[in-house]
C-alpha positions in Angstrom: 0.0 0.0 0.0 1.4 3.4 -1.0 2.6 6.0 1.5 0.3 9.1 1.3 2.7 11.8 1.5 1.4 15.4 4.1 1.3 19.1 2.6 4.2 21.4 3.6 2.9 24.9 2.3 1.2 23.1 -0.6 3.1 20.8 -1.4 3.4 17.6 -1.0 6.3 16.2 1.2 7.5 13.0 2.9 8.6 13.1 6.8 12.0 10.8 8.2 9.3 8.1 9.8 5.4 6.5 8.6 2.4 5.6 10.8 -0.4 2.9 10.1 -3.9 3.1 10.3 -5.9 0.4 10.9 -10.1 -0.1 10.1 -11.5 0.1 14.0 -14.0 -3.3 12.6 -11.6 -6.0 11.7 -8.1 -4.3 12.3 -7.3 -4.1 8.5 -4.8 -1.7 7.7 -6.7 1.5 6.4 -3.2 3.2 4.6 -0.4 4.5 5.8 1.3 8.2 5.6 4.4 10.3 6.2 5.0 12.1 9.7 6.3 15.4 9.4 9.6 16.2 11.4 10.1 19.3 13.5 12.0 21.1 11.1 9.1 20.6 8.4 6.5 21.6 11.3 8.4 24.8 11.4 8.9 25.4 7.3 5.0 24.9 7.2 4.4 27.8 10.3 7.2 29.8 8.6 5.7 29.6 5.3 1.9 30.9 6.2 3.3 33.8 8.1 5.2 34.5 5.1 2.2 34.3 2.9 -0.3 36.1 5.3 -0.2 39.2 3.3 -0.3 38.0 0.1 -3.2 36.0 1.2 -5.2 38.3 2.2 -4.9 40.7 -1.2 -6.0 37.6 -2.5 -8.6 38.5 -5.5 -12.1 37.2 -4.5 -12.6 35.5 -7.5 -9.2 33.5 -7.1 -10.6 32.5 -3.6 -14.0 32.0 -4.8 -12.8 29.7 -7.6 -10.0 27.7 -5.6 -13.0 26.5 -3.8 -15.6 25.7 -6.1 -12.8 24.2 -7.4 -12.6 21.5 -4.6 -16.0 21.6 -4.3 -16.4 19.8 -7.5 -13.4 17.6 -6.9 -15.2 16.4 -3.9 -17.5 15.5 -6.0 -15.9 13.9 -8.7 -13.6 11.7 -6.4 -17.2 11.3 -3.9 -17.0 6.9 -3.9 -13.2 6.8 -3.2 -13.4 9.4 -0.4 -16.7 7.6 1.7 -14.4 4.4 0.9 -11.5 6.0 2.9 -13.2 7.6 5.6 -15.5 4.0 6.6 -11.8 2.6 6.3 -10.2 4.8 8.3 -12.6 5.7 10.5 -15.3 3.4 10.8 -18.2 4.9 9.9 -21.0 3.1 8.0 -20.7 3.6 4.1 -24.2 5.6 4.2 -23.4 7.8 6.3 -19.5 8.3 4.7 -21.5 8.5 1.8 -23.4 12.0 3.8 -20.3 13.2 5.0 -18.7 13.7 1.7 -22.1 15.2 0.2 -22.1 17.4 2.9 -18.7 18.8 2.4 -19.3 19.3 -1.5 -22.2 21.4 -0.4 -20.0 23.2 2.6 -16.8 24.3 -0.2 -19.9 25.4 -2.3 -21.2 27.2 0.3 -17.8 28.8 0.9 -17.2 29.8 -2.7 -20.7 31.4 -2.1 -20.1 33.5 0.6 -16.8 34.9 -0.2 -18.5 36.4 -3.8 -20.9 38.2 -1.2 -17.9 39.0 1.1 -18.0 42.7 1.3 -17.3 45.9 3.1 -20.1 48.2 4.6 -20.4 51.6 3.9 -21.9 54.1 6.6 -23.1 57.6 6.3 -21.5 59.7 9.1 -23.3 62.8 8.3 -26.3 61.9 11.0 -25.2 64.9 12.9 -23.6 68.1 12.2 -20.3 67.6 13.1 -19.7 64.8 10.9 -20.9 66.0 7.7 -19.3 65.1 4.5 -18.2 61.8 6.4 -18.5 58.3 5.1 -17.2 54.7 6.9 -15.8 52.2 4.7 -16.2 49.1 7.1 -14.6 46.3 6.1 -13.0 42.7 7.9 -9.4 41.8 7.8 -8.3 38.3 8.5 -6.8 38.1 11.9 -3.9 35.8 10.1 -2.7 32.4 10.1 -5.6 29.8 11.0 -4.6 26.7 13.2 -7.4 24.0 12.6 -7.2 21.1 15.4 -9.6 18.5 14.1 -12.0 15.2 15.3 -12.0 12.1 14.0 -15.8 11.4 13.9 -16.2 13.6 10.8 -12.4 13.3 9.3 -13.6 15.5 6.1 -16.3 17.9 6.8 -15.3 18.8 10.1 -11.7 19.9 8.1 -14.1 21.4 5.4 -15.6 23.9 8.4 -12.0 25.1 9.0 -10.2 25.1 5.9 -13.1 26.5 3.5 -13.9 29.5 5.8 -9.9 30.5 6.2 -9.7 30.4 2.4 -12.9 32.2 2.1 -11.4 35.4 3.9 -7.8 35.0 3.0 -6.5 33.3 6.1 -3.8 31.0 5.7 -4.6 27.5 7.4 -2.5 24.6 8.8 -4.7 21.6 9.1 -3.3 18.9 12.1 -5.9 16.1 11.3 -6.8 13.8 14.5 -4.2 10.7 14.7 -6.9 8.1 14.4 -8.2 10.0 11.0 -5.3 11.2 9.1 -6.1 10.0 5.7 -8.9 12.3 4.5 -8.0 15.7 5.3 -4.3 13.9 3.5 -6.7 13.3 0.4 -8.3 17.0 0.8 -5.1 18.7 0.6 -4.4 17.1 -2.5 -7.2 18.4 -4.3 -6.0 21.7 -2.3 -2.9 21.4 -4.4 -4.7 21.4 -7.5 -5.9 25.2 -7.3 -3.6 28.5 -7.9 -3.7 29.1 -4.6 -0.2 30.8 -3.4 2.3 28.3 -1.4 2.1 28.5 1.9 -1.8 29.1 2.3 -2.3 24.9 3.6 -0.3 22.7 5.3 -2.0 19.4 6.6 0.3 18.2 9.5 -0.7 14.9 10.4 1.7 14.9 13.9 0.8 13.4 17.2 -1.4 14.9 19.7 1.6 15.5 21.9 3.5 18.0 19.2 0.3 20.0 19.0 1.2 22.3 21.6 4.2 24.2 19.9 1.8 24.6 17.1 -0.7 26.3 19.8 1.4 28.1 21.4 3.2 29.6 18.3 2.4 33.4 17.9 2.9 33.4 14.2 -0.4 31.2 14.0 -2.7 33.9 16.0 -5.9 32.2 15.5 -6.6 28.5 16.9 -10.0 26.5 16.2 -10.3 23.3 17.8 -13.4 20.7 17.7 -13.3 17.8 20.8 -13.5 17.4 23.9 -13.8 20.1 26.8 -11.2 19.6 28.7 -8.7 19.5 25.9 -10.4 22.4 24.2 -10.2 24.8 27.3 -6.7 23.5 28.0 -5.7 25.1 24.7 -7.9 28.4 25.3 -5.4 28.5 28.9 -2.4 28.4 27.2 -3.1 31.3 24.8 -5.2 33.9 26.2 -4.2 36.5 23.8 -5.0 34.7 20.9 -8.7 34.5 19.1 -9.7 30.6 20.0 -12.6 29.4 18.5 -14.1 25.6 20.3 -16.5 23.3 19.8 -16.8 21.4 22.4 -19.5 19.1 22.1 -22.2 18.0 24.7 -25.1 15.2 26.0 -28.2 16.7 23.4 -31.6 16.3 24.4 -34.9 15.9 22.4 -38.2 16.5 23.9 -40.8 15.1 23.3 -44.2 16.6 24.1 -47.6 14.7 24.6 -49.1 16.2 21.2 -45.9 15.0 19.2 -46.1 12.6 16.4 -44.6 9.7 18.2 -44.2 7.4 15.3 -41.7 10.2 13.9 -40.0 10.8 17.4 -39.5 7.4 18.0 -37.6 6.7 14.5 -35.6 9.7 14.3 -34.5 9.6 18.2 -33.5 6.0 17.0 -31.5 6.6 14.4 -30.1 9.9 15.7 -29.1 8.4 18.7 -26.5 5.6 17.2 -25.5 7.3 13.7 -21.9 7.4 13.6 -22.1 4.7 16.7 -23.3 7.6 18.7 -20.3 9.8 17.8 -21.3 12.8 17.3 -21.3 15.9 19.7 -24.9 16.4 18.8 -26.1 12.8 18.8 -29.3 12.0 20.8 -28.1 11.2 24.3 -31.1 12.3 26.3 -34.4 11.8 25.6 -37.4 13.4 28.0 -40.6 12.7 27.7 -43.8 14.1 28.8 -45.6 11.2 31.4 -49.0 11.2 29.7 -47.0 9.9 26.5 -44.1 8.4 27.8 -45.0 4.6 27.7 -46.4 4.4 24.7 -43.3 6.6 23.0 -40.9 4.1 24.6 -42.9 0.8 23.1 -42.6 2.5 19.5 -38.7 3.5 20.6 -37.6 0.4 21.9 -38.2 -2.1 19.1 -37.1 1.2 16.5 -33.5 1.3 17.9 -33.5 -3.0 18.0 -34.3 -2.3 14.2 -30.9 -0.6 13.3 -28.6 -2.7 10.8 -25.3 -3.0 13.2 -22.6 -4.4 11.5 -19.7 -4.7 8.6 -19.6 0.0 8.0 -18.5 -1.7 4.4 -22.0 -3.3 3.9 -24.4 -0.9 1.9 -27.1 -2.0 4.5 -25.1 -0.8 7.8 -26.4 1.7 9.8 -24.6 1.1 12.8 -20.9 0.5 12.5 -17.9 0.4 15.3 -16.8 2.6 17.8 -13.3 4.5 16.8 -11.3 2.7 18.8 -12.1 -0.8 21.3 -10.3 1.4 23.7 -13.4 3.8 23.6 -16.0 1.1 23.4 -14.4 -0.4 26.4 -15.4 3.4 28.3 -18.8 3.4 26.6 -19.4 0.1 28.0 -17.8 0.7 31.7 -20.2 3.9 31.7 -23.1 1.8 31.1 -21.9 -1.0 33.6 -22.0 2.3 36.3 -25.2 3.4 35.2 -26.9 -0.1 35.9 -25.0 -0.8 39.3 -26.4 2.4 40.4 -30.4 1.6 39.6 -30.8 1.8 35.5 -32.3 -0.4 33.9 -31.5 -1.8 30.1 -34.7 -1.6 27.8 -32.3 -3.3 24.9 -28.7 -3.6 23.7 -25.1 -3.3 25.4 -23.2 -6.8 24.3 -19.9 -5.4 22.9 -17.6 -7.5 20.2 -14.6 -5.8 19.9 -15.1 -1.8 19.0 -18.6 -2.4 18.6 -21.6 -2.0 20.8 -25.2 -3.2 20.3 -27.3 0.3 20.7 -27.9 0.7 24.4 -31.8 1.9 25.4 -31.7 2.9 29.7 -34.0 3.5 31.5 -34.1 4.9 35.5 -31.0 6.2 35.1 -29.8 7.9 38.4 -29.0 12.0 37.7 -25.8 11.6 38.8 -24.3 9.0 36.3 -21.8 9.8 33.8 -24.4 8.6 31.1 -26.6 11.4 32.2 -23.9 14.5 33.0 -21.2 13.6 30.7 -21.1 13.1 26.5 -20.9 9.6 26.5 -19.8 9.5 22.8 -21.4 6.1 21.9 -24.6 4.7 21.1 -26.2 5.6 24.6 -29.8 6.7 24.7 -31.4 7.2 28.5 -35.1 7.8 28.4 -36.9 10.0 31.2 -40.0 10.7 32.0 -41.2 14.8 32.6 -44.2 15.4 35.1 -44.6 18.7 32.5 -43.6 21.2 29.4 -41.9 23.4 33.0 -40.4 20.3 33.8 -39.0 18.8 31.0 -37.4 22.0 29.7 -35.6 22.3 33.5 -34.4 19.0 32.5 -32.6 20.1 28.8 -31.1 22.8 31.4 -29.8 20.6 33.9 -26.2 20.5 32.0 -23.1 22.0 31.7 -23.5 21.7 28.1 -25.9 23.6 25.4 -24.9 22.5 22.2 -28.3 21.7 20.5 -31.7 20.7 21.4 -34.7 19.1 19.6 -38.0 19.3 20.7 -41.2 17.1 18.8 -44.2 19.6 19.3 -46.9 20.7 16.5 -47.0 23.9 19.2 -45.9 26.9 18.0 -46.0 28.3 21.6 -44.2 25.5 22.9 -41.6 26.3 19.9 -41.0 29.7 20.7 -41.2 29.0 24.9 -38.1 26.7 23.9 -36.6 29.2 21.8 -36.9 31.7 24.8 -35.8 29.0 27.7 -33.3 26.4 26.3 -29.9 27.6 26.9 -28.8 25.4 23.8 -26.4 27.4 20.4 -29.3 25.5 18.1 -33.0 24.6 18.5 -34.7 22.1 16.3 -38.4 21.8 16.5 -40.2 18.8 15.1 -37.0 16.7 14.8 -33.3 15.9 16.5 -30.9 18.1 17.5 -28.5 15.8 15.1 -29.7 18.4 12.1 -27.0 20.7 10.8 -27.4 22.6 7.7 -23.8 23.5 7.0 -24.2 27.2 6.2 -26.3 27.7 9.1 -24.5 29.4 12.2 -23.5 26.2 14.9 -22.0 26.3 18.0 -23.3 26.3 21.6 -23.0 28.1 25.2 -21.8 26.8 28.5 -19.1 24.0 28.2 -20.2 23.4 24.2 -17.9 25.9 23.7 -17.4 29.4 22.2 -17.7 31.0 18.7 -19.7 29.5 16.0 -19.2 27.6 12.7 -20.9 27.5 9.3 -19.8 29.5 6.2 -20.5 32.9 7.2 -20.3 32.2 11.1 -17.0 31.6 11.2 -15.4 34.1 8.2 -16.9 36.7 11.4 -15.1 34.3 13.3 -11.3 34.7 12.1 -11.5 38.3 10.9 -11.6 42.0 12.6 -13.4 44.8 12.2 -11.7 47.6 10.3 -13.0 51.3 9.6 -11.8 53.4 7.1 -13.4 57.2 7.2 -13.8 59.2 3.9 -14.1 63.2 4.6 -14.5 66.1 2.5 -17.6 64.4 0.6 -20.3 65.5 -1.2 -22.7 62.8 -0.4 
């Protein structure tokens, strides 16, 4: 099997040592690439700062093009790509399948937005002293872009950095998870295909442990991580100066109220709950249910999730594939083994062969439990019971996390209470909070994180404010 080489300021390059990566269902070897040495690290850092400038002048329409340009590459290449990511990461072909449709759509998107990427112009002359004034407000890029990405999407989730920087004129130097190298390798290849200047990418695929000089470098001013909490505010305490964007993930909720459609519910909670084997930061973790509708939602829920194809992610068929690592089904499955020795009870699921676990349905699952505080990553779904709409909306609150909510109503004033009460960055009525349209603004409050993602979102996100004043005008 061929070596895939990394991308040192767009182009491609081979490191003094290679890494394996092996398919988290039977252990088959998913490729191998090039490691990047220190020196090469610091060429690729070097070699945005240098470009920074040059970037930014950027024309749009060289910007704009560059990615339409891998938008339709995506496209092109879209079989081979979900065939790498279920290999390297797991993920069932269908939803691979998704993932690579949904980053065709989110360089599309990008190309989009930086055509409408303009200044604002503001008359001054509102009072007296300012007249003949005009403000020419426009955005600069803060610099250099440092994209720290998951493994549960390996593309998109590198599509929500990269296109964004690009959009604005950002340099960007990808580090790609270690478990998931091989896509956002495969991405910057395409990259390489456009007339965009060397330097503007780098994909680093180095070790967790070597991220922090990256971090902590000031030539790379902007950092924007997605994963965990801890690691993500670990990284905002080691550079307080610098513009840190994190998504952090969380435990989502979907209510559902007694007029709901629980048919629908039932099915989409299901399958939202154990896509991507549950990992996903806004997977269905909790479910709460009004009492008046609770037992007959569960008897539509429970044979719905038994339903679920689990098996071979290479299988057309598959809808629930292996866990990333049997390392973190081994966690999933301790956290459920703590969750019943403390009073829950399983409705279905649980058996675990090797990274895979049978989708897990728990009921009377104690408050405290990890399954109920914590993002269990994995296909865990706890069902509880609310006495009321007061209640059950207490409950979606009763977190440290507020990533994204669903809530199955045909209500609109039950809608727009939620809207007013959840403290959630996204609210989906009438379905999961799994949805994500990738131009729409995502990112949540509390410990989901800070700043937001989607096209436009995060072009805000890694650029300033600048104002230019006019005077002497005749306006």
């Amino acid at each position: 099997m061929d070596v895939r080489t990394f991308w040192l300021a767009g182009r491609p390059a081979d490191g003094d040592t290679e890494l394996t990566v092996t398919n988290p269902h039977d252990g088959r070897e998913a490729g191998r690439y090039s490691v990047p040495t220190d020196e090469q690290v610091e060429q690729a850092v070097a070699a945005a700062h240098a470009v920074a400038k040059e970037a930014a002048a950027l024309p749009v329409h060289v910007r704009a093009e560059a990615l339409a340009h891998v938008s339709r590459r995506l496209a092109e290449r879209a079989d081979e790509i979900a065939r790498l990511i279920t290999a390297e990461n797991g993920k069932p072909i269908f939803w691979a399948r998704g993932e690579v449709g949904r980053a065709v759509a989110t360089f599309r998107f990008a190309a989009e937005e930086t055509r409408r990427w303009s200044g604002d112009v503001q008359r001054l002359d509102t009072e007296p002293a300012a007249a003949g004034r005009l403000a020419y407000v426009s955005r600069v890029p803060h610099g250099p872009v440092l994209a720290i990405t998951p493994f549960n999407f390996p593309l998109n989730l590198v599509a929500h950095k990269v296109a964004p920087a690009i959009a604005v004129g950002a340099p960007v130097i990808v580090k790609p998870a270690p478990a998931t190298p091989l896509s956002s390798l495969l991405l910057g290849e395409i990259l390489a295909e456009t007339d965009l200047p060397a330097g503007m990418f780098s994909v680093l695929p180095v070790q967790n442990e070597r991220a922090s000089g990256l971090v902590q470098d000031p030539r790379l001013p902007v950092v924007s991580f997605t994963g965990s909490a801890p690691v993500g505010y670990a990284i905002a305490d080691q550079v307080p100066r610098k513009h840190v964007t994190l998504e952090l993930g969380g435990n989502a909720a979907a209510v559902v109220l007694a007029d709901a459609d629980l048919d629908w519910a039932a099915s989409r909670i299901a399958l939202f709950s154990n896509y991507q084997a549950g990992q996903s930061c806004i997977a269905v973790q909790r479910v709460i249910v009004e009492r008046s509708v609770h037992d007959a939602f569960v008897e539509r829920l429970v044979p719905a999730v038994e339903g679920l194809v689990t098996g071979d992610p290479a299988d057309e068929k598959t809808q629930v594939g292996p866990l990333v690592s049997v390392e973190a089904a081994e966690r999933v499955e301790q956290w459920v083994r703590e969750a019943v020795d403390a009073g829950a009870r399983v409705l279905t699921g649980g058996s675990r062969e090797g990274a895979t676990i049978a989708p897990v349905v728990l009921a009377d699952v104690p408050a405290d439990a990890k399954v109920t505080r914590e993002e269990v990553f994995g296909p865990v779904l706890i069902v509880q019971p609310a006495e009321s709409i007061d209640d059950a909306y207490a409950m979606v609150n009763d977190s440290k996390y507020g990533l994204q909510a669903g809530v199955f109503t045909r209500s609109l004033d039950a809608a727009f209470r939620a809207n007013r009460e959840l403290e959630v960055g996204g609210l989906i009525i009438g379905d999961v909070p799994s949805y994500r349209a990738d131009q729409m603004p995502y990112g949540g409050v509390k410990d989901s994180g800070i700043g937001r993602e989607g096209l436009h979102s995060a072009m805000t996100d890694y650029t300033y404010e600048k104002v230019m004043v006019l005077t002497g005008l005749s306006l």
